[in-house]
C-alpha positions in Angstrom: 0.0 0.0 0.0 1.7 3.8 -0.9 0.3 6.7 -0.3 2.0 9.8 -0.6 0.2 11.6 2.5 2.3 9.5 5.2 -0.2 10.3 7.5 -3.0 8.4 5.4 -0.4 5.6 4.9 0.1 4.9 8.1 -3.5 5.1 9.0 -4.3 2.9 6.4 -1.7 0.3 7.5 -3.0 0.3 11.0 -6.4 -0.7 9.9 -5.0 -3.7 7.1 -2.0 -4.5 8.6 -0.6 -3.6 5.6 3.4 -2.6 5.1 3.4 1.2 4.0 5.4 3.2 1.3 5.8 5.9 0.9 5.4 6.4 -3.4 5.0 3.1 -5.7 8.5 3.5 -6.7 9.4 2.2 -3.4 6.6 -0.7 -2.7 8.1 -1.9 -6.1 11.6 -1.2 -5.0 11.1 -3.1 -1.0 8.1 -5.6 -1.6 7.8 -9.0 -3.8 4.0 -7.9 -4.4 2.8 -10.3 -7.5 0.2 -7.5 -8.7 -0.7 -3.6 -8.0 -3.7 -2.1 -7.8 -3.9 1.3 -9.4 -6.6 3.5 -7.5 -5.4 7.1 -7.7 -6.7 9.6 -9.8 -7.7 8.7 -13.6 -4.9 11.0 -15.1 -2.0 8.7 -13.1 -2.9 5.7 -14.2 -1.0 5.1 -17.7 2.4 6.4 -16.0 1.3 4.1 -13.0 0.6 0.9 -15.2 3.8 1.6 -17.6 6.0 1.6 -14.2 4.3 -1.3 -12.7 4.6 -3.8 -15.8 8.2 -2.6 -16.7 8.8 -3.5 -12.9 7.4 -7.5 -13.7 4.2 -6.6 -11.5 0.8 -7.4 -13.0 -1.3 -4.4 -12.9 -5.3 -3.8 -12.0 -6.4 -0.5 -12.6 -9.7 1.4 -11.8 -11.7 2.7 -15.2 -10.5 4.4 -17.1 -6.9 2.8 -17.7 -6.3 5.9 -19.5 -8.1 8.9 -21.1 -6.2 9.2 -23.9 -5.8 6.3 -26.8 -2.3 6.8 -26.9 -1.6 6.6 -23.4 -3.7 3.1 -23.7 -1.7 1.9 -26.6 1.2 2.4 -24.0 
């Protein structure tokens, strides 16, 4: 679970028991997580997806996966 609020991360982790980071650079970086789950804002997610995948992580991502074709293609 990252969250860049670390105030919200750590709440979060206290309520799932889940490990926080701090960005998704660094839960890909420090965890062996088989999949991500992209829920941030619609605009994030082709940047998000493109990071995730080149890291070897499946990726789930909320509708839209992008708002722009090209950014799907991606």
């Amino acid at each position: 679970m990252a969250d860049v609020d670390p105030r919200r991360a750590e709440e979060a982790a206290r309520s799932t028991g889940a490990r926080p980071y701090s960005s998704l650079t660094e839960l890909l970086a420090r965890s062996e997580a088989d999949a991500v789950v992209v829920a941030t804002p619609s605009g994030l997610h082709p940047e998000q997806a493109v990071e995730i995948a080149r890291a070897g992580r499946h990726v789930i991502t909320e509708k839209p996966m992008a708002t722009r074709w090209e950014d799907g293609k991606r």
